[in-house]
VMD Tcl script that draws the C-alpha trace (Angstrom):
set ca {
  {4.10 47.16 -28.64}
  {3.43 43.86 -31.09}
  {0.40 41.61 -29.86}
  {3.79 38.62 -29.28}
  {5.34 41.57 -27.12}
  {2.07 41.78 -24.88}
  {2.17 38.13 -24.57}
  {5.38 37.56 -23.42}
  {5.04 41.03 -21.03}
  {1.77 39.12 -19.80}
  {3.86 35.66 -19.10}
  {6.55 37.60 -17.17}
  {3.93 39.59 -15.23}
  {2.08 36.74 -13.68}
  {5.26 35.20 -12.24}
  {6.49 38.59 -10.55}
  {2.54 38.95 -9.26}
  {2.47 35.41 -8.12}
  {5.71 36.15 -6.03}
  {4.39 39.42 -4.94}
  {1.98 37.04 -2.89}
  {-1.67 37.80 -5.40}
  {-3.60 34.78 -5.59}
  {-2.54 32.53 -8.53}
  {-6.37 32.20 -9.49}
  {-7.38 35.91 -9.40}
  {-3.98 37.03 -10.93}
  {-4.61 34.69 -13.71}
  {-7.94 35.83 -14.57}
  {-7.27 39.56 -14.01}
  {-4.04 39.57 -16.18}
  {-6.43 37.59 -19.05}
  {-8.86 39.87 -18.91}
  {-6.61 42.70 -19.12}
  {-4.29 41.75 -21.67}
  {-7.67 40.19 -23.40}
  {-9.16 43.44 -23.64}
  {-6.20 44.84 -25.35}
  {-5.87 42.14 -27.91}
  {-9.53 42.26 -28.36}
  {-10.07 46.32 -28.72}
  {-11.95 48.08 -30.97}
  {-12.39 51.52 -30.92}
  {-15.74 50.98 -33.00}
  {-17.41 48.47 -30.37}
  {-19.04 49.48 -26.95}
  {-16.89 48.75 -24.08}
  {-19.03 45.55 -23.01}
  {-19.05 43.93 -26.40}
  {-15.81 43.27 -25.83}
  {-14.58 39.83 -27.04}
  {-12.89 38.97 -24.17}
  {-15.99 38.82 -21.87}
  {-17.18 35.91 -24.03}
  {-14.01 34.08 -24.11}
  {-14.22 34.70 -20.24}
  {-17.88 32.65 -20.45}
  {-16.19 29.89 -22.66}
  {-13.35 29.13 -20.74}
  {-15.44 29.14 -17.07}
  {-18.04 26.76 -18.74}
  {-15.67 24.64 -20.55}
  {-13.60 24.34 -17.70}
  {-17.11 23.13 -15.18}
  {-17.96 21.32 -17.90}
  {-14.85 19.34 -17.77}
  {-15.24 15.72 -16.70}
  {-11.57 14.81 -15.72}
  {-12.06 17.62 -12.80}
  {-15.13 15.98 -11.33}
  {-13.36 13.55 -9.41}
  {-11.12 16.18 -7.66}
  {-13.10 16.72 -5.09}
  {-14.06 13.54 -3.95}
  {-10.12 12.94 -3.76}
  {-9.86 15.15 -1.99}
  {-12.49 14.28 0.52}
  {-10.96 11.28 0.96}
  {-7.74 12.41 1.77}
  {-9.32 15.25 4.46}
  {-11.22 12.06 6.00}
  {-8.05 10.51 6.33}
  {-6.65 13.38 8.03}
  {-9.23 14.14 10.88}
  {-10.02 10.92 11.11}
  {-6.36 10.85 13.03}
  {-5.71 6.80 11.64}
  {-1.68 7.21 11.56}
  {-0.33 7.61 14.92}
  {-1.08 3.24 15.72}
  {0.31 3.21 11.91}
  {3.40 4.49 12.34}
  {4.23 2.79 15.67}
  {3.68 -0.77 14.47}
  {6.08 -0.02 11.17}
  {8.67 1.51 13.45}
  {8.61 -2.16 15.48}
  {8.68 -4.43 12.49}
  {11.71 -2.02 10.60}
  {13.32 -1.84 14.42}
  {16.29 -3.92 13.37}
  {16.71 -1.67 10.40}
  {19.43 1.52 10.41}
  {17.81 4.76 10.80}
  {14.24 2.75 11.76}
  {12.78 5.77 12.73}
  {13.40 7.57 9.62}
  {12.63 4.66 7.59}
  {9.51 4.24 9.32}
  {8.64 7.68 9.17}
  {8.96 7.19 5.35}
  {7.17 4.31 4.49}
  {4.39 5.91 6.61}
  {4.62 9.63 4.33}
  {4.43 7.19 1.36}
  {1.01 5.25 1.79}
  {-0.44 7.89 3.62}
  {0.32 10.36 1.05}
  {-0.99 8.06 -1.34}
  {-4.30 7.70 0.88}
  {-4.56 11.70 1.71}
  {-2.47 12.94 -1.62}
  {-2.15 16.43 0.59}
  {1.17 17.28 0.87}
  {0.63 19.53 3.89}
  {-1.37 17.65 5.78}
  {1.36 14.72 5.64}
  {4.04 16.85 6.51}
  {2.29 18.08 9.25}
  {1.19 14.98 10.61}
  {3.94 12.95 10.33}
  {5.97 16.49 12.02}
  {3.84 16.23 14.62}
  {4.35 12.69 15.41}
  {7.07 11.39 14.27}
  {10.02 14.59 14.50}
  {10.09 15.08 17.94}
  {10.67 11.03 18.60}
  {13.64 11.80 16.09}
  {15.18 14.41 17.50}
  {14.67 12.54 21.45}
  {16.63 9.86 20.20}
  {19.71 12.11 18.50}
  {19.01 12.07 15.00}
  {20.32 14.80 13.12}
  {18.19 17.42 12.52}
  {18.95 17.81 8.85}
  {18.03 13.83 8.76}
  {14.87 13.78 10.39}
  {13.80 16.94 8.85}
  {14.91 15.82 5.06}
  {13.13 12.71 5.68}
  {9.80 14.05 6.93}
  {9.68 16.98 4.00}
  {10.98 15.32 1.03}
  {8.51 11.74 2.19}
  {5.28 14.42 2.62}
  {5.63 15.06 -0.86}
  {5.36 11.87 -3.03}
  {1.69 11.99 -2.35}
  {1.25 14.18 -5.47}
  {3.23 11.82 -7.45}
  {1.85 8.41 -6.38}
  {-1.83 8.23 -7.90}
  {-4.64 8.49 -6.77}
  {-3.24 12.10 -7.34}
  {-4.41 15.62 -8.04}
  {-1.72 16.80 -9.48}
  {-1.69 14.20 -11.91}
  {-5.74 14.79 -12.58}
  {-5.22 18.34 -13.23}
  {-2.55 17.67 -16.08}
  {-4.87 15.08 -17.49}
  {-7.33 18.06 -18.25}
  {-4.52 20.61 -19.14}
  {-2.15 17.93 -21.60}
  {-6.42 16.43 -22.67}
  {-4.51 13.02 -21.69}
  {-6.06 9.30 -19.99}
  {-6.12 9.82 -16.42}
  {-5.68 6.01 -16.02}
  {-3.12 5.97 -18.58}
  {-1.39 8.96 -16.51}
  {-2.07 6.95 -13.27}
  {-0.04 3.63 -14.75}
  {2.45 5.56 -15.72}
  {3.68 7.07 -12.40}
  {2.83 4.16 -10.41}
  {6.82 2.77 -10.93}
  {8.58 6.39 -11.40}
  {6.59 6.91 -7.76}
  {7.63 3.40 -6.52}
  {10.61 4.20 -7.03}
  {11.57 7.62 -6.32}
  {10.28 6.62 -2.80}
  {12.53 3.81 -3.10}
  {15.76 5.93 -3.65}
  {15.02 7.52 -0.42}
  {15.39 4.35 1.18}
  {18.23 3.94 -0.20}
  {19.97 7.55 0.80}
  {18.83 7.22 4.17}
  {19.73 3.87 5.04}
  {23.02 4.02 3.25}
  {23.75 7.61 4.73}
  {23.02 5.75 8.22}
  {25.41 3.02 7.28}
  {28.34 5.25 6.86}
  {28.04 7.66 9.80}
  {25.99 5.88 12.80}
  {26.02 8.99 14.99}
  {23.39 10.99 12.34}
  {21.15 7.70 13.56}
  {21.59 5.65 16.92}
  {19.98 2.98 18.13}
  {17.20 3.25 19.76}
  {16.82 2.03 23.54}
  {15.55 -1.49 24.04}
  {12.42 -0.13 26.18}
  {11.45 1.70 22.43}
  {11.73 -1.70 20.13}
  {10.93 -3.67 22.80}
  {7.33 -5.72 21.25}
  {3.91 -5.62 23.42}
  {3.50 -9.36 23.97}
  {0.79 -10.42 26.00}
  {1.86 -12.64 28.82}
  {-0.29 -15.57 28.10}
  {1.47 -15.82 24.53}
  {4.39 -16.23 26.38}
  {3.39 -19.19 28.39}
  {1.45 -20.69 25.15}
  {5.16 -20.97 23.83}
  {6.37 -22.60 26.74}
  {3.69 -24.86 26.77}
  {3.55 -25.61 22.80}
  {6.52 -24.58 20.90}
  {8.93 -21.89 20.63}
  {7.85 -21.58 17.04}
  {4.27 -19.75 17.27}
  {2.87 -20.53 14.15}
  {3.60 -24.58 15.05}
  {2.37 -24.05 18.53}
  {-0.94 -22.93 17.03}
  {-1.04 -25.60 14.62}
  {-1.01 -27.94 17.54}
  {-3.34 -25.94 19.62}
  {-6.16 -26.44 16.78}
  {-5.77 -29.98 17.04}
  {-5.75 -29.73 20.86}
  {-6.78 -27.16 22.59}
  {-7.02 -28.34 25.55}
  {-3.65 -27.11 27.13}
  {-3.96 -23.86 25.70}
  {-7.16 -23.34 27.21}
  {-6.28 -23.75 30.50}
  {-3.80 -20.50 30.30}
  {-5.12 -17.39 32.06}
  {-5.73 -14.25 30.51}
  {-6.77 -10.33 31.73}
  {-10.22 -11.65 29.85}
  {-9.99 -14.99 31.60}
  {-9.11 -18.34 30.11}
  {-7.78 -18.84 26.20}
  {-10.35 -19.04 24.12}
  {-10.45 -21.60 20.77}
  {-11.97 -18.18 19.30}
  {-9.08 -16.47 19.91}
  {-6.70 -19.45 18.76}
  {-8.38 -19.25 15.87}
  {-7.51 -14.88 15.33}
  {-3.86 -15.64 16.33}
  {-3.74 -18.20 13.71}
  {-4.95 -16.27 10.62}
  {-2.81 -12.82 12.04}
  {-0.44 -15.35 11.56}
  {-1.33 -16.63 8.03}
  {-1.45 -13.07 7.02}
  {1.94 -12.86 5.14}
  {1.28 -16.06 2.75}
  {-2.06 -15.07 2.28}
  {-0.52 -11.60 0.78}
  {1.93 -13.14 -1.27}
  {-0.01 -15.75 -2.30}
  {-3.12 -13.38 -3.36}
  {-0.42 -11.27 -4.75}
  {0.77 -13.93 -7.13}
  {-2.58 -15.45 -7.93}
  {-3.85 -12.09 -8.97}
  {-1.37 -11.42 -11.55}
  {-1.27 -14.76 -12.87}
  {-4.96 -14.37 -13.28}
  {-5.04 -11.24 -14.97}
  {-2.04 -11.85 -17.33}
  {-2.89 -15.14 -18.35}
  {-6.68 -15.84 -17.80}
  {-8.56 -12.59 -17.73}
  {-7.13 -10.63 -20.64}
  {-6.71 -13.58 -22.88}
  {-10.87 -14.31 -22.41}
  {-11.45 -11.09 -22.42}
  {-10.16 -10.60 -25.57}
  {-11.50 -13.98 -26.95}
  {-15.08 -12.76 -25.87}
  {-15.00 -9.42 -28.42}
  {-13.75 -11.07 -31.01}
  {-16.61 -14.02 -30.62}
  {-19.03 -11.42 -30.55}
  {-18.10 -9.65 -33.75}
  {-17.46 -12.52 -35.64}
  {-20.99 -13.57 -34.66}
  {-22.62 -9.66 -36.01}
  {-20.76 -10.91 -39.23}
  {-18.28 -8.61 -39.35}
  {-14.64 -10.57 -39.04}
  {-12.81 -7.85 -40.10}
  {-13.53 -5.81 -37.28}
  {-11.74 -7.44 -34.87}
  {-8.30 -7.33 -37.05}
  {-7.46 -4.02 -34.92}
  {-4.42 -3.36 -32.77}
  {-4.74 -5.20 -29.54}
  {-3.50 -4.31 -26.48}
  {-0.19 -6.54 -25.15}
  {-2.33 -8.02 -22.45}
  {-4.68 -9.00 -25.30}
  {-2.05 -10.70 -27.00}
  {-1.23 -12.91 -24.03}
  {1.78 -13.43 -21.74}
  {5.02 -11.95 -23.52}
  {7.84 -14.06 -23.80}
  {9.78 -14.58 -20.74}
  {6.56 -14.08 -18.46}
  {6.14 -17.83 -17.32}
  {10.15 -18.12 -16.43}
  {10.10 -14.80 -14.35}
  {6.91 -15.65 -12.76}
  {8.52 -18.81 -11.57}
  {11.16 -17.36 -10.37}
  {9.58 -14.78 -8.34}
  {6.69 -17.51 -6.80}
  {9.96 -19.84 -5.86}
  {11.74 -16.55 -4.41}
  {8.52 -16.15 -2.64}
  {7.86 -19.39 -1.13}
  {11.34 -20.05 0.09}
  {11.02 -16.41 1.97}
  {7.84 -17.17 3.46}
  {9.27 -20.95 4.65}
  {12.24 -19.25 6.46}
  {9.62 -16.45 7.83}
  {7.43 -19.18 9.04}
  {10.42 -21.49 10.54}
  {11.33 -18.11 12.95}
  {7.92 -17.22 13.74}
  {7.87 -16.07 17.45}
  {5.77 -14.15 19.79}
  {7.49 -11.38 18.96}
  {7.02 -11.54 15.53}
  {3.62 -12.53 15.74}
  {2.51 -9.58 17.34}
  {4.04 -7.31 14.94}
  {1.79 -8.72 12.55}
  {-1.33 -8.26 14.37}
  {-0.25 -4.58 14.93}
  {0.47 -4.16 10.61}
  {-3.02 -6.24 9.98}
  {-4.94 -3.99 12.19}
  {-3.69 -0.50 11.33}
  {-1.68 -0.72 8.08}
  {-4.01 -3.40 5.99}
  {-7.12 -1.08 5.93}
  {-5.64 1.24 4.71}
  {-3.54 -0.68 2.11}
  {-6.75 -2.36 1.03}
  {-8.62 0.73 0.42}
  {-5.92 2.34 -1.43}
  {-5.45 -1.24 -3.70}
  {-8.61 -1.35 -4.22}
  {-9.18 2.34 -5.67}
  {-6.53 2.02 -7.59}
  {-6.96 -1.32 -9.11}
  {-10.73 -0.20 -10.74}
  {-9.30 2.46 -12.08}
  {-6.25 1.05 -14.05}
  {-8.05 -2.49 -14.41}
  {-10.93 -0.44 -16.25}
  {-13.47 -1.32 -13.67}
  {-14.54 2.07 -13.33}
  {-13.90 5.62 -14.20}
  {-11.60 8.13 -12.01}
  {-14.71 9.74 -10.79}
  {-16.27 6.30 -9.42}
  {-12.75 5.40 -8.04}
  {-13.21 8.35 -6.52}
  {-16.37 8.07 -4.67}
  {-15.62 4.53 -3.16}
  {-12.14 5.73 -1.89}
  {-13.86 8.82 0.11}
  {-16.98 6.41 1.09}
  {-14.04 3.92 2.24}
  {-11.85 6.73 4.25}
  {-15.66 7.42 6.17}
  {-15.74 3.68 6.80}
  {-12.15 3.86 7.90}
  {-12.79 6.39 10.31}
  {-16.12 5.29 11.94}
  {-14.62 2.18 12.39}
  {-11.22 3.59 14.39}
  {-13.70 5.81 16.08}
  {-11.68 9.14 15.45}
  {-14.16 10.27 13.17}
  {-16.81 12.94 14.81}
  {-19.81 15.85 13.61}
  {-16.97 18.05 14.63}
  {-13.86 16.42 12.07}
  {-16.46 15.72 9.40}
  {-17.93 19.32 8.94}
  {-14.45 20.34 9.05}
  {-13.16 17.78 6.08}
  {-16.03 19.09 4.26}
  {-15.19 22.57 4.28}
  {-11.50 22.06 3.95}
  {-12.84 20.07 0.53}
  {-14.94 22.66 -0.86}
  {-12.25 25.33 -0.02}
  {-9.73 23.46 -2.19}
  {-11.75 22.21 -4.97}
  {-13.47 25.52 -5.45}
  {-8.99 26.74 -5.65}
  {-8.36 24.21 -8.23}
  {-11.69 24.94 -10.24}
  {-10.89 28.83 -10.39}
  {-7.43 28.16 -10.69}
  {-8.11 26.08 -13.85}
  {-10.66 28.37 -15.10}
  {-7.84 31.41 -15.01}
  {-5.75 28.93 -16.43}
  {-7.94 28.64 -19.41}
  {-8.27 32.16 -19.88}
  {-4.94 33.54 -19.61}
  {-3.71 30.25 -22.45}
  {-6.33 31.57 -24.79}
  {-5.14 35.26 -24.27}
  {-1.68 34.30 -24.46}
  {-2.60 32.19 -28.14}
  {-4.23 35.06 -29.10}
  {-1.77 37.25 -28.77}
  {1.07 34.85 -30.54}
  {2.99 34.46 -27.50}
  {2.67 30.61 -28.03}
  {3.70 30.86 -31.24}
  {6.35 33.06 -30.75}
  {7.87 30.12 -28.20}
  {7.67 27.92 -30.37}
  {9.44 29.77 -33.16}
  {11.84 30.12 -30.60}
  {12.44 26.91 -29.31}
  {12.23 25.50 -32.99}
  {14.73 27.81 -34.15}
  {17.33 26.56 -31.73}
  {17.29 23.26 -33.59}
  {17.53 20.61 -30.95}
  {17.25 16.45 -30.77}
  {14.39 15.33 -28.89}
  {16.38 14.41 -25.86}
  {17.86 18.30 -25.79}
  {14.15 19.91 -26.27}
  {13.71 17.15 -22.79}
  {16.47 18.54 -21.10}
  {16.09 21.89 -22.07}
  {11.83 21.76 -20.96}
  {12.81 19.83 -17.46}
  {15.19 21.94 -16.42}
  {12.75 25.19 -16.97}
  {9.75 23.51 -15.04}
  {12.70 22.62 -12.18}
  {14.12 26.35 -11.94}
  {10.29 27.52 -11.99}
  {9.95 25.61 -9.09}
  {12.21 27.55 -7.02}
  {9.54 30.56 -7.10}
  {6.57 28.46 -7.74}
  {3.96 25.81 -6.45}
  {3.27 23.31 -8.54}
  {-0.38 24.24 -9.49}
  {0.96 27.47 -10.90}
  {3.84 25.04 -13.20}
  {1.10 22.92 -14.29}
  {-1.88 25.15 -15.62}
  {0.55 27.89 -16.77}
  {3.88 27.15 -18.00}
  {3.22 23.04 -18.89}
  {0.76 23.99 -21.44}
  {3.34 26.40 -23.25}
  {5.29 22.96 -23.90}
  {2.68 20.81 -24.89}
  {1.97 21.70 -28.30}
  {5.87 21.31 -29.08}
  {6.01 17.72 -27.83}
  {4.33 16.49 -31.30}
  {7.05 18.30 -33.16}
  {9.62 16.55 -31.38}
  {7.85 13.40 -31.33}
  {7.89 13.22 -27.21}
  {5.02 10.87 -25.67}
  {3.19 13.47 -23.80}
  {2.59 10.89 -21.19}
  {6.28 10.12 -20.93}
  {6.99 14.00 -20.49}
  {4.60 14.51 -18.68}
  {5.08 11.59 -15.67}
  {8.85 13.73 -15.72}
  {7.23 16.73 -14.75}
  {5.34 15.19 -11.55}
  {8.66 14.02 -10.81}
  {10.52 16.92 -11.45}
  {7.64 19.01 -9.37}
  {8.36 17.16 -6.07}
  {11.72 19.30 -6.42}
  {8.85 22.63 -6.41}
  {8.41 21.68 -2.17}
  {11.92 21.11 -1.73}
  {13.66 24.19 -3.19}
  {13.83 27.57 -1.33}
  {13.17 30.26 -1.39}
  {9.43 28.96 -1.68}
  {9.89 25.19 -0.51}
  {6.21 24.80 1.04}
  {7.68 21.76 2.87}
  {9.93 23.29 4.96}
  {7.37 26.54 6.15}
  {4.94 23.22 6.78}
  {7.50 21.24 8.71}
  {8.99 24.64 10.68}
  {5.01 25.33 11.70}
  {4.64 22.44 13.67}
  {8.90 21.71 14.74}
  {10.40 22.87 18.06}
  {11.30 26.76 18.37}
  {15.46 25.47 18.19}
  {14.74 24.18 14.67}
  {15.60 26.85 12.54}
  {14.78 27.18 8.82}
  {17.96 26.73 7.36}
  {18.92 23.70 8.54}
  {15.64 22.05 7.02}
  {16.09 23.83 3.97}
  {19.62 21.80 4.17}
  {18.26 18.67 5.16}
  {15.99 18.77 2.18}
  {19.01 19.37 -0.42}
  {20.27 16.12 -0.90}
  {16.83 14.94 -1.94}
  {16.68 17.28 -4.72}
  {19.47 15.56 -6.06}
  {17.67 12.42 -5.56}
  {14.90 13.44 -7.81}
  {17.27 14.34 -10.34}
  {18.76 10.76 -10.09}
  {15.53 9.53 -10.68}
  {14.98 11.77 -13.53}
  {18.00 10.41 -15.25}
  {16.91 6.89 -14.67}
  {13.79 7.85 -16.34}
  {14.92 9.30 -19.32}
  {17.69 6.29 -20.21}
  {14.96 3.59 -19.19}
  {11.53 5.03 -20.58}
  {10.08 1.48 -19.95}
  {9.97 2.34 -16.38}
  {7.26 4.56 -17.16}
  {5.52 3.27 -20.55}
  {5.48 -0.25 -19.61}
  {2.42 -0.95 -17.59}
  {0.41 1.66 -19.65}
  {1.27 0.29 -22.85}
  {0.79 -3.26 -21.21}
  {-2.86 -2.46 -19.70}
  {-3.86 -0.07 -22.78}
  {-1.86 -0.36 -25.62}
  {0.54 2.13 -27.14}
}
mol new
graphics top color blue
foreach p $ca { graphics top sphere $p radius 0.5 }
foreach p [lrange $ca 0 end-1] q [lrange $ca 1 end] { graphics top cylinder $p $q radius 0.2 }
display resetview
C-alpha cells in the first residue's frame, strides 16, 4: 500500500474509532504513532530511533508551548464559576417579566438567557442543563409544545461556542495560526445574529399557531411591586419617574409612607431614581462610547504615531497602510449616527412618559441580576478587540470577575469552588491532549501525502471559489452528524486550510462559517450532544425523538444564516477590517 493510501486509511480510521466511542485524544495519538512508525520505518534503525518518537516530542512541546492555548483555561474557569456559582435562576425570572407581553415569553426568555449566559460560561452543556433545569419544566406547566420548548432550550445552549469569548473559536486560532481578536470581531455579528433568527422563528412560529405557546396566567406576569410604591404614585404621580423627580425636590410626603423597614427613606428615593435612570444611562453610554472611539480615539491615536516618527526623523515610516478607524469616520458615519441617537432619544422619551411602578421594578430586577453580568462580559470583550489587552489577560479578569460575581450573590462556596477547579483542569488538560494528538496525527498525515493527495483532488475538480465554499461547508456539516466539534476542528479543518490560499478564501471569513456551521454538530442526530444533555435533566415522558424534532428546524436556521453570510461577507469582515485593517 502507497504512503497516500496509508494516509487516507489513517483519516477513515479515526472517524470509525471516534464513533466506536475511543477517546478522540488517545485515538489521535495512537493512530499517529502507528501510522508514524510505518511511514518512518527502517529496517536498518533500532526500534526506538524511530522518527516518529521525536516528531511525538515536537508536536507535545510545540503544542504547550503555544500561546493562543494559554488562555483556555482561564475561560474556562470563568465559565465553571459561573455555573456553581448558580447566578441565573433571578436572571431568567426578571427577563421573563420584562418580555411578558411578548408571544412565546417563556421561550424568548429562555433564549435571551442561553445567549448571554453562554457567552459568560461558553459551555454548551452546562447551559443546556441549566437552563433544562429551570426553565423546561415552567414550559411544559404552561402547555408549550414539547418540540418548542425543547428546540429552544438545545439549539439557545449552543451559541455559547459561537459568541466570543469562545473556545472553540481559540482553538481554531492555533489550528488556522490566525488573530484571536481578529477571529473574535468577526463572529461577534454572525453570533448576533444567528441568535437573532431564533427570535425570529420562535416568535413568528408563535404568531401563527397560539396553541404551541399560550399565555401565561396573570398570577405568573403579574410584577412584585412593593406596596409603598404604590401609594408613592398615588401620592405623587402616576408617572414614577416624575413622581421621583418631585420627591427629590420634596421629600417630605414621601417620607411619611410606611414601609416593612419603616418610613421612606431620601436614601432610598435616591436608588429608585437612578434604577430608574438606568435605560438612558445605557443608551446614552452606548452612544458616547462609539462616538468616542470612531471619531476621537482612533483619529489621536493615529495622529500620536505618526508625531512620534516624524520626530525620530523618519517620515516615511508612517506612509504604511492604516487601519479604517485610523483613517477616520467613513462616509455616511455622522448621518447614521444621527439617525440612530434621534431613534434613540425619541424611544427613551416615550419609555420615560409610561414609566410606572410596574415598569420600574422590572428594571431594578434587570439592573440587579442581568447588568453584572452584562458588564463583565462587555468589559472582557471590549480589551480584547479594543487592543487593551491580550486574550490571555482578557482572560484572567473575566474568571477574577465571575469569583467577584459569585461572592457577591453569595452562591459561591469551598465546596462549588474546588469543584470549578477540577471541572477546569479536567477540560483544559482534554483540549491540550486533544490538540497535541491533533498535531501529531496532521504531521503523520503530511508525511504520508494524504494532504497532498486532497488537494490534488479537490484541485482537480476545478471549482470557483464560492463552489470549493460550498463544497468545504457542506463536508464539515455532514461530519457533524457523527462528530463533536473538537474532533471537526483539530482534524478535518486543517485538511482545508492550506487550500483556502489557492482559492483565494479569507481564512477568517471561512473560518467564522465553520463556527457557524458547527452549532449544526449539537443539533444533528445521531450524535446531537444537545439533546442527550437536555433528555438528562427533562421529565421521564420526554422522549428523545421528539427533541431531536424540536431541534430540526433550527438546523435549517443555521443554514439560513450561512447563506446570509456568504452573499453579505461584510457581516463578518466589517468590524475586523474596521478595528484592524484588512
Amino acid at each position: 500500500m502507497s504512503d497516500p493510501a496509508l494516509g487516507l486509511l489513517m483519516l477513515g480510521l479515526i472517524v470509525v474509532v471516534i464513533m466506536m466511542g475511543f477517546p478522540t485524544a488517545f485515538t489521535l495519538m495512537g493512530l499517529g504513532m502507528f501510522f508514524g512508525f510505518i511511514a518512518f520505518y527502517d529496517p536498518t534503525h533500532l526500534f526506538l530511533d524511530n522518527k516518529v518518537f521525536e516528531l511525538m516530542v515536537q508536536r507535545t512541546y510545540g503544542a504547550m508551548t503555544n500561546d493562543v492555548l494559554i488562555s483556555i483555561p482561564l475561560f474556562v474557569l470563568m465559565g465553571y464559576v459561573m455555573e456553581r456559582g448558580a447566578l441565573v435562576d433571578k436572571m431568567f425570572y426578571s427577563i421573563q417579566l420584562a418580555f411578558r407581553n411578548v408571544p412565546a415569553s417563556l421561550a424568548v426568555a429562555t433564549l435571551i438567557v442561553c445567549t448571554f449566559w453562554g457567552i459568560a460560561s461558553g459551555l454548551v452543556g452546562a447551559v443546556v442543563v441549566l437552563m433544562g433545569v429551570i426553565a423546561f419544566n415552567p414550559m411544559l406547566r404552561a402547555g408549550y409544545d414539547v418540540k418548542l420548548a425543547s428546540g429552544v432550550i438545545t439549539a439557545g445552549g449552543t451559541l455559547g461556542i459561537l459568541i466570543p469569548p469562545s473556545v472553540m473559536i481559540i482553538v481554531y486560532a492555533a489550528v488556522a495560526g490566525q488573530s484571536v481578536v481578529k477571529l473574535y470581531a468577526a463572529a461577534m455579528f454572525p453570533g448576533f445574529f444567528l441568535s437573532f433568527l431564533y427570535l425570529v422563528y420562535i416568535i413568528g412560529w408563535a404568531m401563527i399557531n397560539p396553541k404551541i405557546a399560550p399565555k401565561l396566567p396573570e398570577e405568573q406576569t403579574k410584577v412584585p411591586v412593593p406596596d409603598w410604591l404604590r401609594k408613592f404614585q398615588a401620592v405623587y404621580s402616576r408617572n414614577v419617574f416624575v413622581a421621583l423627580l418631585s420627591s427629590l425636590v420634596s421629600p417630605g410626603r414621601a417620607m411619611a409612607i410606611q414601609t416593612e423597614q419603616g418610613r421612606v427613606s431620601y436614601v432610598l428615593l435616591l436608588k429608585n431614581f437612578a434604577a430608574a435612570l438606568v435605560p438612558f444611562i445605557l443608551v446614552a453610554g452606548t452612544l458616547a462610547t462609539v462616538w468616542w472611539y470612531v471619531v476621537i480615539h482612533q483619529q489621536a491615536g493615529a495622529q500620536e504615531v505618526f508625531s512620534g516618527v516624524e520626530q525620530l526623523g523618519t517620515p516615511g515610516l508612517g506612509a504604511g497602510p492604516a487601519t479604517p478607524a485610523e483613517q477616520g469616520p467613513p462616509q455616511g458615519f455622522y448621518l447614521w449616527f444621527g439617525i440612530i441617537a434621534v431613534v434613540c432619544a425619541l424611544w427613551q422619551i416615550r419609555y420615560y412618559a409610561r414609566l410606572d411602578a410596574d415598569r420600574l421594578e422590572v428594571i431594578k430586577l434587570l439592573t440587579s441580576s442581568v447588568m453584572p453580568l452584562g458588564i463583565l462580559t462587555v468589559v472582557v470583550l471590549a480589551v480584547i478587540l479594543l487592543g487593551i489587552t491580550t486574550a490571555t489577560e482578557s482572560a484572567g479578569v473575566g474568571a477574577a470577575g465571575a469569583f467577584l460575581l459569585a461572592v457577591q450573590a453569595r452562591t459561591l462556596d469551598w465546596k462549588r469552588t474546588k469543584e470549578a477547579v477540577f471541572l477546569t483542569a479536567k477540560t483544559t488538560a482534554m483540549v491540550c491532549w486533544l490538540f497535541v494528538g491533533s498535531a501529531l496525527f496532521s504531521g503523520v498525515f503530511a508525511i504520508l501525502g494524504g494532504q497532498a493527495l486532497v488537494e490534488q483532488w479537490v484541485l482537480s475538480l476545478n471549482l470557483t471559489p464560492i463552489q470549493f465554499m460550498i463544497l468545504s461547508q457542506a463536508i464539515i456539516f455532514i461530519l457533524g452528524w457523527p462528530l463533536e466539534w473538537t474532533e471537526i476542528i483539530v482534524i478535518f479543518v486543517p485538511i482545508f486550510l492550506p487550500l483556502l490560499k489557492h482559492f483565494n478564501i479569507d481564512p477568517v471569513l471561512w473560518g467564522t462559517l465553520v463556527f457557524v456551521n458547527l452549532q449544526a454538530a449539537f443539533l444533528s442526530p445521531p450524535v446531537a450532544m444537545s439533546a442527550f444533555y437536555l433528555k438528562g435533566v427533562a421529565p421521564s415522558h420526554v422522549t428523545l425523538n421528539q427533541i431531536f424534532n424540536g431541534m430540526m428546524p433550527y438546523m435549517a436556521v443555521i443554514v439560513v444564516c450561512m447563506i446570509i453570510m456568504y452573499l453579505w461577507p461584510g457581516m463578518t469582515l466589517w468590524l475586523p477590517n474596521y478595528l484592524y485593517g484588512g
